[in-house]
C-alpha angles and dihedrals in degrees: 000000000000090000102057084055090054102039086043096228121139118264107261088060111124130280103214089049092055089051093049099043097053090030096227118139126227124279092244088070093048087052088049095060095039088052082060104045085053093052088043090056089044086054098048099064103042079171097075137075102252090060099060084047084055094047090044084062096053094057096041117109094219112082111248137150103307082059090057085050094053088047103058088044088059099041088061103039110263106113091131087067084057095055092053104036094214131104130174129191103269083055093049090056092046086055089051106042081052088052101054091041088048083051094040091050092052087045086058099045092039084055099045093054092047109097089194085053094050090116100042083059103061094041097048117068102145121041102239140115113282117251091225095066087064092037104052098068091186110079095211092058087044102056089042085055092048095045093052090049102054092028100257086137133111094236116138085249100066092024093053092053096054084054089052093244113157103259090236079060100063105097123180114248099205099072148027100241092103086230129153104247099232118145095271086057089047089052104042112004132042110090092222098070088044096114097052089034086059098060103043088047092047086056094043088048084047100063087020118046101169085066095085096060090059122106111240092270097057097048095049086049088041085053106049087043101047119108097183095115103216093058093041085064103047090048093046084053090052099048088049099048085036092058089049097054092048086050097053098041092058 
């Protein structure tokens, strides 16, 4: 998939994460909407060839593509355009619009019953690009930022998962809190990223002061959601100085 490759994340990262991030929606939309342009330039010379092709369809007991068009119109709720066989422009764009929505709804639903996804959910609420990815200049940072945020990290938490290890089970290895290493536990917690931490956290505290009275969930859900920018760098250079020294502590 082209965005993992842009976004830099492995390839088993999720799908619905990589969507969301980089807020593109799936080829099959943009099909759907060429097959109706098509069928809207057919409609607008009933004079050509083409045209009586295109009558002869209709009427043809086989399904072919003008059932597919009629289809799609009903799915969708425009049966009434059918009926008629004519769309205009401001039509086009309703279809559209109900077509994404119809998409964005599924992408929401898809998210919220994936238990791998339980995080996401909470970060994401609009389906949009996320200001981060045009803010972090530097791609590493980037693609550590990305990954932390759809689960594509080697934290205890996602490894674990893959080994089938209970997810109370996945301790984190770095410390002696006894914690489970989730993303919360990366952000605010773990002593062995403190003296990074402390700085990150003195910054945030700086421009929010109201951070430092959150409990460590909120603040890790407060920091992958921010968009002030200051504060979106100096957490991007935390979660990448923060991955090497886990990677090198292993």
């Amino acid at each position: 998939m082209y965005g993992k490759m842009l976004l830099g994340v492995h390839k088993k990262a999720s799908n619905l994460g990589t969507l969301g991030e980089l807020g593109v929606y799936p080829l099959q939309t943009e099909i759907l909407m060429n097959i109706l342009k098509f069928w809207q330039h057919i409609l607008q010379d009933n004079s050509s060839i083409v045209y009586e092709a295109y009558q002869m369809m209709v009427k043809s007991p086989v399904q072919n593509w003008t059932t597919s068009v009629k289809n799609v119109l009903h799915h969708f709720g425009f049966d009434e355009i059918w009926d008629a066989q004519t769309i205009d422009n401001c039509s086009l764009y309703k279809i559209k619009c109900a077509i994404l929505s119809s998409y964005e709804n599924f992408w929401h639903a898809e998210v919220r019953k994936s238990p791998k996804m339980s995080l996401y959910a909470d970060l994401k609420s609009g389906y949009k690009m996320e200001k981060y990815l045009t803010t972090v200049k530097k791609f590493s940072q980037r693609k550590e930022f990305t990954s932390l945020r759809i689960s594509a990290h080697h934290l205890h938490i996602e490894e674990g998962r893959y080994n089938k290890i209970d997810r109370q089970l996945r301790i984190c290895r770095h410390c002696h809190l006894d914690k489970v290493e989730d993303e919360a536990h990366f952000l605010g917690e773990c002593p062995m990223y403190m003296e990074h931490r402390s700085i990150l956290f003195k910054h945030v505290i700086s421009q929010v002061p109201s951070f430092n009275c959150l409990n460590i969930h909120m603040k890790c859900l407060y920091l992958l959601t921010c968009e002030d920018e200051s504060i979106i760098n100096h957490l991007s250079k935390y979660i990448e100085m923060g991955m090497d020294m886990r990677k090198h502590n292993l």
